[in-house]
N, C-alpha and C positions, 0 to 999 in steps of 0.2 A: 449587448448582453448575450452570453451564453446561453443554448439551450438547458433545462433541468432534463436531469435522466434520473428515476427510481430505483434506487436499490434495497430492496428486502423492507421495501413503505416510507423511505426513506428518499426524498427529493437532494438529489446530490448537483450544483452548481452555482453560478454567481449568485451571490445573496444569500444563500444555503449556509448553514453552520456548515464550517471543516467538514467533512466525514473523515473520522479518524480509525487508519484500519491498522490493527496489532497484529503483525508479519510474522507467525510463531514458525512459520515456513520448514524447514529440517531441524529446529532447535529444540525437539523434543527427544531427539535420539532413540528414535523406534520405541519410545516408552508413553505407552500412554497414561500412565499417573501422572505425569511429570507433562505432557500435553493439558491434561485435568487444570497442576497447578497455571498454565500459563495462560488459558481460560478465563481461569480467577482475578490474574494479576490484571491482563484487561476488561473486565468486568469490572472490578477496583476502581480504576484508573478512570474508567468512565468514557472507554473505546466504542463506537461502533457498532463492530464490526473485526474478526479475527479471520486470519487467513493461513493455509498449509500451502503446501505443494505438492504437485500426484503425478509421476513420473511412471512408465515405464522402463525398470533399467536393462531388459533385452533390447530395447531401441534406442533408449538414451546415453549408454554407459557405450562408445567409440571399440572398435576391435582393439586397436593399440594397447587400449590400456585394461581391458577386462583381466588382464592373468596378473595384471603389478598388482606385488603386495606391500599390504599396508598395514600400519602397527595402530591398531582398535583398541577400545577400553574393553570390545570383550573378545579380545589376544590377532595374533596374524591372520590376517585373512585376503583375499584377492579382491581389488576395488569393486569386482561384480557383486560380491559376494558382500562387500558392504553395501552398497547402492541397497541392494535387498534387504539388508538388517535394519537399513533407517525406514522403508517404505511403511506405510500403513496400510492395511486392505478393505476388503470389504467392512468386514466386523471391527475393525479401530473406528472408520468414519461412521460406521452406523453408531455408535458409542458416543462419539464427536457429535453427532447429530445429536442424539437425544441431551446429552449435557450441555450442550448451546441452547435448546430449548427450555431445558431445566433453568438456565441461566439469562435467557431472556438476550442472547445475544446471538446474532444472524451469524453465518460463518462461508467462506468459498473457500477456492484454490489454484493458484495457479496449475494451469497443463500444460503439460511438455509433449504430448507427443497427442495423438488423434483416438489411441485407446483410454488414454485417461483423460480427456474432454470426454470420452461418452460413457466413461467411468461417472465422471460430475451428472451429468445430463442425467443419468440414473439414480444419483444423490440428491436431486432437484435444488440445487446451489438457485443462491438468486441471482448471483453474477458470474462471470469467469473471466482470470487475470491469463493474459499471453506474458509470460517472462521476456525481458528482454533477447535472450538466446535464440527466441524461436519467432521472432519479429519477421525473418525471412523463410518463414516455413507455409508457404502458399495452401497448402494442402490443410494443414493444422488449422489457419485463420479463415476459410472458406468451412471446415467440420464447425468449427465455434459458432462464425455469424446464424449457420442453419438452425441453431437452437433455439434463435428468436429472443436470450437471453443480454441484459449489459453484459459488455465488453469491454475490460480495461486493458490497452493496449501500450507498455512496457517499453521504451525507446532508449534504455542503456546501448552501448556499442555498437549504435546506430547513426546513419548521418542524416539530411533530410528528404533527398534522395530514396534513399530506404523508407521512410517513415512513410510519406506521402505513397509509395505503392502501396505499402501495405493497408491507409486509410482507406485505398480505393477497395478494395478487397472485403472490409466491413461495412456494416452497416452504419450510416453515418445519424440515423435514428436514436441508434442504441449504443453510441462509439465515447469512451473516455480514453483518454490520453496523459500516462503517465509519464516527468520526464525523471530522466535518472540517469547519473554515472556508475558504471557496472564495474567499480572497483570498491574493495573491500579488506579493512577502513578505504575511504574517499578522502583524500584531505582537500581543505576547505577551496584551495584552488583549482580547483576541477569538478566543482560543485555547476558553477553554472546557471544560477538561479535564472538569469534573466532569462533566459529560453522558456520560463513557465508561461509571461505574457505573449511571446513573441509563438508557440503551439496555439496558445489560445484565439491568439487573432487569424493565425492560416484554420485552423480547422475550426472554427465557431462552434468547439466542442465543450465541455466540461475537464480540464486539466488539471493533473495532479502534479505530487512530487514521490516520488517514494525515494526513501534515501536510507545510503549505508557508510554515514560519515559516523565519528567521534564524537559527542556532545548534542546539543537541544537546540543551540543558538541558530544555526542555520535553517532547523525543521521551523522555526516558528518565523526563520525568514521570508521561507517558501511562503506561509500561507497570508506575509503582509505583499507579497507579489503577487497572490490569487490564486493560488493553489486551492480549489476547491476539496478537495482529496489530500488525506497524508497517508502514508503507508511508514513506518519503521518496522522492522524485525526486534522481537524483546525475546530478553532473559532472565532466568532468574539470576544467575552470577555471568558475565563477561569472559572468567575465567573457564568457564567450563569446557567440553571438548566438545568440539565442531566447527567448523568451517564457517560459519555465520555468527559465532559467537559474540567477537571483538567488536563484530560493527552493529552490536545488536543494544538495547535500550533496557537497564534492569527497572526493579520493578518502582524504583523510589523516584528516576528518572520519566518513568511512564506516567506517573503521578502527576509529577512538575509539567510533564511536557501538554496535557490536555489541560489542564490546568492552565497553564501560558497564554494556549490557544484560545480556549472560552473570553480569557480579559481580552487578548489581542483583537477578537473579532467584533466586541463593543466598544472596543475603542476606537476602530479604522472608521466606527458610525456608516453614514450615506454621501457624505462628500458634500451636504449643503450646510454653507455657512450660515449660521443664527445666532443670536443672543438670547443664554440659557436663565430660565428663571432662577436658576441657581447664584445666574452672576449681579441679579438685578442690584443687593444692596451692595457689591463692589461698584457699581456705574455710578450709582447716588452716591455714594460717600466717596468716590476717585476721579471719576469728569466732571471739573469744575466747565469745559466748552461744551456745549451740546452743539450737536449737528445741526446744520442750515435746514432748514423745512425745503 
């Protein structure tokens, strides 16, 4: 059995309810009412735990592409210049902050770069997620471990190679392990589930899944393979505009899908066989052999 690692009071691993985290990540499009409603919708749902993303984009937005422009809901602009229209700052997470409390729901973020981990660390998150992308950013995953903080570590577009350095690198105290393919939709063959046991038995960590496929059915596969952790990104509409949209979970899905989890996790039981007092008058009225003493 896996070790347990605490998140925000919360004991996350084997034997642990799911920890289900709602990934509102860039799906609020720089708007924080519309972050407010997506709060709500996992609050609703009966999440967790909600999660953003906090980028710097002078570091994270490539020279190549900072002057391309691109056609915004609010008109032409140069993908820099978008990067910065989605960010949130100080005063949106301080805002985030106090409505997660209002709402009785813990909230982190993925970091992308080493200013916005000590961006978080100044937000006092009770965890911090490494994006897949930044898996090989030695610099980044040695800023985070120093925080002393859980560490969910993001293994999309990674091999194991990759993974395993970078485990060495964290703290194996305080190390979760999500796995994930970093396509978006994911279709169902490149999902990959089995790899959830197969992190869990090399790292004797607490393993997730975070996933950005089409549908429920596979999330609630993860967590009959032992996904202590789920992560999905939600919406209010699939439709709307953004890059994370499509493979994001609206709000009646969000519903069904903790929902799913809760039965699934009473039904997998402990794994010992017995005979339930439920079933005693089917034995009396159906075994006419009884067992040899």
């Amino acid at each position: 059995m896996t070790r347990t690692i605490e998140i925000a009071g919360r004991p996350v691993g084997s034997g642990e309810p799911t920890f289900v985290i709602a990934e509102i990540g860039i799906n609020h499009n720089g708007d924080i009412a519309l972050a407010r409603k997506l709060i709500d919708v996992a609050v609703l749902a009966g999440c967790d735990a909600v999660k953003f993303q906090k980028r710097d984009p002078e570091i994270c937005v490539p020279a190549s592409q900072r002057d391309l422009r691109r056609e915004t809901p609010w008109g032409t602009m140069t993908y820099l210049e978008y990067r910065h229209r989605m960010e949130f700052g100080r005063e949106e997470y301080a805002a985030i902050a106090e409505y997660c409390q209002e709402k009785s729901i813990p909230w982190f973020a993925s970091c992308w770069d080493v200013p916005s981990a000590e961006f978080l660390a100044d937000c006092d998150v009770p965890c911090y997620k490494i994006p897949s992308a930044c898996l090989t950013d030695d610099v980044l995953l040695d800023r985070t471990r120093r925080f002393g903080r859980p560490v969910i570590l993001s293994t999309g577009m990674s091999d194991m190679h990759e993974i395993r350095h970078a485990v060495r690198l964290l703290d194996p105290r305080r190390l979760l392990i999500a796995h994930s393919t970093s396509t978006y939709p994911c279709p169902p063959g490149e999902l990959n589930l089995r790899v959830i046991p197969a992190l869990a038995e090399e790292f004797d960590c607490p393993v997730g899944y975070s996933g950005h496929e089409v549908g429920l059915q596979t999330s609630c596969a993860a967590v009959v393979l032992g996904a202590c952790f789920l992560e999905r990104h939600i919406t209010l509409d699939r439709a709307m505009w953004g890059s994370d949209q499509a493979a994001s979970v609206e709000p009646s899905g969000l519903i069904r899908l903790v929902r799913d989890i809760r039965v699934i996790e009473q039904a997998l039981g402990d794994g010992i066989k017995r005979v339930y007092e439920s079933e005693l008058p089917a034995l009396r009225r159906l075994r006419l052999v009884q067992p040899v003493a």
